[in-house]
LOFIVO-394900 format. One record per residue: x, y, z of N, C-alpha, C in turn; chain; residue in three letters. Coordinates in steps of 0.02 Angstrom, whole numbers, m for minus. Layout:
BEGIN
R n.east n.north   n.up ca.east ca.north  ca.up c.east c.north   c.up chain res
R      X       Y      Z       X        Y      Z      X       Y      Z     A ALA
...
***
This chain:
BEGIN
R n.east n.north   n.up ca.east ca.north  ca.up c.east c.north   c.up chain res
R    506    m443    496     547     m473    547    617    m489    520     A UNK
R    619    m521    453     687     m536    432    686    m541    374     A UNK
R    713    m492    341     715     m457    271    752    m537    235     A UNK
R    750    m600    246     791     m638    195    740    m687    192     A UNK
R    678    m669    238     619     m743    234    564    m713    220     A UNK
R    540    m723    124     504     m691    132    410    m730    138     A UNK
R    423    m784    139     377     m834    142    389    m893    190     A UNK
R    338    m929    196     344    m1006    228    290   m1040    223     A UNK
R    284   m1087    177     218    m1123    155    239   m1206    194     A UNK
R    209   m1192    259     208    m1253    328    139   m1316    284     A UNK
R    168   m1380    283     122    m1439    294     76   m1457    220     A UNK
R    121   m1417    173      56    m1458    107     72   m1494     93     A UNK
R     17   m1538     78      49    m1623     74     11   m1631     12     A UNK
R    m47   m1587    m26     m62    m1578    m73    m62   m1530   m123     A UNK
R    m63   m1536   m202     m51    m1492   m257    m92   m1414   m249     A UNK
R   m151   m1440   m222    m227    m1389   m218   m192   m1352   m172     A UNK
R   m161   m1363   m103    m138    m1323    m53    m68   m1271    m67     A UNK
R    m26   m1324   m101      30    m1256   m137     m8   m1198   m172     A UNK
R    m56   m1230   m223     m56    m1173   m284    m90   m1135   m220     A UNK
R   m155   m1116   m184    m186    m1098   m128   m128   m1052    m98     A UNK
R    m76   m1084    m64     m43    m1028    m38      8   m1011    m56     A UNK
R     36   m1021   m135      56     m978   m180     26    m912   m193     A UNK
R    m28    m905   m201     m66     m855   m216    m69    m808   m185     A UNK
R    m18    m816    m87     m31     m755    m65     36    m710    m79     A UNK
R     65    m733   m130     129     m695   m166     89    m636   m217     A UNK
R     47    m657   m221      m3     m581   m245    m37    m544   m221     A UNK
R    m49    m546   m141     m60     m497    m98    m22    m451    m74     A UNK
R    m35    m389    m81       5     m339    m40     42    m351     30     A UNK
R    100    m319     23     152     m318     88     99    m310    142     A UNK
R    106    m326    198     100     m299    271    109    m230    288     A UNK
R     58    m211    313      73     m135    336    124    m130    391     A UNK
R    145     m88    398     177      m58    467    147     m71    510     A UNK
R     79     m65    530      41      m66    580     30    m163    577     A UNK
R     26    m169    515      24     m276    531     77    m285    559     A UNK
R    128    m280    543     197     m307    550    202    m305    623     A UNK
R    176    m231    658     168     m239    735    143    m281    758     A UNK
R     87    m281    747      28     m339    770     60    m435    769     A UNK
R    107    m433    710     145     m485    704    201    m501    745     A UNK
R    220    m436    762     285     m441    814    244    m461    868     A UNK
R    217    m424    902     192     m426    940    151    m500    990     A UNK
R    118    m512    934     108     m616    940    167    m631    933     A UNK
R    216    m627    911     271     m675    914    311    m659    992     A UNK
R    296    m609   1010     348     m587   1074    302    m599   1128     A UNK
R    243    m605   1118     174     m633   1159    193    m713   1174     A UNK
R    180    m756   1110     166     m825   1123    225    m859   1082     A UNK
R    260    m849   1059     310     m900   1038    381    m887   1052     A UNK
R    394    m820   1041     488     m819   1064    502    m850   1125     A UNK
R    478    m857   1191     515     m887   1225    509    m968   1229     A UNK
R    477    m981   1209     465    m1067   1203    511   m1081   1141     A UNK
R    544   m1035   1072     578    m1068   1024    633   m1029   1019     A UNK
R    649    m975   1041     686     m935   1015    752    m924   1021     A UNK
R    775    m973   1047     826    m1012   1086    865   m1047   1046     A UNK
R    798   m1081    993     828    m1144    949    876   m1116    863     A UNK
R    867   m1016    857     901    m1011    807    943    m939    854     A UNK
***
């Protein structure tokens, strides 16, 4: 979606939960075919309720 964000670790309020989703910096990129599936929910259920706000 936007080649300058390549993460967003939302709501850890604990140590156990960073390292947790740190770790998905060692999973493989998104396919082509995810990335759709990602657009796709986002143009489904969230762009028009936020998309306004950037």
């Amino acid at each position: 979606m936007f080649d300058a964000v390549s993460t967003v670790i939302p709501g850890a309020s604990k140590a156990s939960q960073i390292s947790r989703n740190t770790t998905a910096a060692d999973l493989p990129a998104l396919t082509h075919e995810q990335m759709g599936i990602v657009e796709d929910v986002y143009a489904q259920y969230i762009k028009n309720p936020v998309d306004y706000l950037w």
